[in-house]
C-alpha positions as semicolon CSV with decimal commas, in nm:
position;residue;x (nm);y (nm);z (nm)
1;X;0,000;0,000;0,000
2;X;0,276;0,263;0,054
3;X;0,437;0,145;-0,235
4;X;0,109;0,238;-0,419
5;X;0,132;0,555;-0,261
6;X;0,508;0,702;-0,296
7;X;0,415;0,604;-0,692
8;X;0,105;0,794;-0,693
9;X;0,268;1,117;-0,561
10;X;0,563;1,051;-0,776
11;X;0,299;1,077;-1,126
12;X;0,114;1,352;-0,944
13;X;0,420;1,584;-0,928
14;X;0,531;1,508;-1,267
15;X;0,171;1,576;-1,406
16;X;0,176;1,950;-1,244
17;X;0,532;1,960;-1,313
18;X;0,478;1,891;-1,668
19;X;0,161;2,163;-1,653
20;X;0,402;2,476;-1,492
21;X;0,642;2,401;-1,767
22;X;0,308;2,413;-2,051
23;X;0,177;2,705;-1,884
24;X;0,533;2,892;-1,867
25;X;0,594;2,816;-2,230
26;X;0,260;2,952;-2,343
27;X;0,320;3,286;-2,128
28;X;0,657;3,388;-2,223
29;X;0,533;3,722;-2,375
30;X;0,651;4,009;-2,156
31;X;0,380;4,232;-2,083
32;X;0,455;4,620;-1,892
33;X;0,292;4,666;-1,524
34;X;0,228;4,985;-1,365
35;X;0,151;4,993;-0,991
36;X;0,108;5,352;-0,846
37;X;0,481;5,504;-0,929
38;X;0,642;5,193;-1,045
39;X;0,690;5,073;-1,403
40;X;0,871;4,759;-1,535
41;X;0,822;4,440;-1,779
42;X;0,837;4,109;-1,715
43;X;0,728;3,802;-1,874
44;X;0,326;3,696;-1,806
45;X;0,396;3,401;-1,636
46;X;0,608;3,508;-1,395
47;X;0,342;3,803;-1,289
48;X;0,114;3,524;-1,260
49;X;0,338;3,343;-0,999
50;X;0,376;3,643;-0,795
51;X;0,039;3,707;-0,763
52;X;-0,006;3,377;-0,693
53;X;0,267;3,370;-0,415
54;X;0,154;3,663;-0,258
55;X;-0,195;3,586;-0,260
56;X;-0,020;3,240;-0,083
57;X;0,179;3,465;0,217
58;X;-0,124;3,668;0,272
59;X;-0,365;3,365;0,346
60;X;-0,103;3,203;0,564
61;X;-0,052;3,481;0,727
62;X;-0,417;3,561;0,856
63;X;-0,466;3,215;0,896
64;X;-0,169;3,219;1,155
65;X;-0,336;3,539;1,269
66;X;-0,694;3,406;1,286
67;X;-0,596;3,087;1,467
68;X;-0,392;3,277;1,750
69;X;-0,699;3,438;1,809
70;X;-0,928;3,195;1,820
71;X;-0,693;3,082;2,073
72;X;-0,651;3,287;2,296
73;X;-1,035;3,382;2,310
74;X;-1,076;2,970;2,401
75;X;-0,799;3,035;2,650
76;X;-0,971;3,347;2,799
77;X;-1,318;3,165;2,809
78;X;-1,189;2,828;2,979
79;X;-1,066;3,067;3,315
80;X;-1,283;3,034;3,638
81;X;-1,414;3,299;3,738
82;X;-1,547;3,442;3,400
């Protein structure tokens, strides 16, 4: 049965391997992007990845937040006397 499974992840990762490099190779075109001030070009793809990244740190990051409260607020409640 782990046997089964090692293989299983092994295919998966070379299927969405094989789909980044499709999906880089169809966005190589380098498109401008202005943000407030800033101006540069870079290829689609990568702007794609960033967003994606940062979109990535920002939910791990209020998750972190989110579950440190929730936390604490079970903490608080389980005290006698409240």
């Amino acid at each position: 049965m782990l046997n089964h499974m090692n293989d299983l992840k092994l295919y998966l990762v070379l299927a969405l391997t094989g789909l980044v490099v499709i999906f880089t190779l169809q966005n190589v075109v380098v498109v401008d992007i202005r943000f407030l001030f800033w101006s540069f070009s870079m290829s689609r793809a990568l702007v794609i990845f960033f967003t994606l990244a940062i979109g990535v740190v920002i939910g791990w990051v209020l998750r972190g937040h989110l579950a440190r409260k929730s936390e604490r607020e079970a903490r608080s409640a389980s005290r006698p006397g409240r």
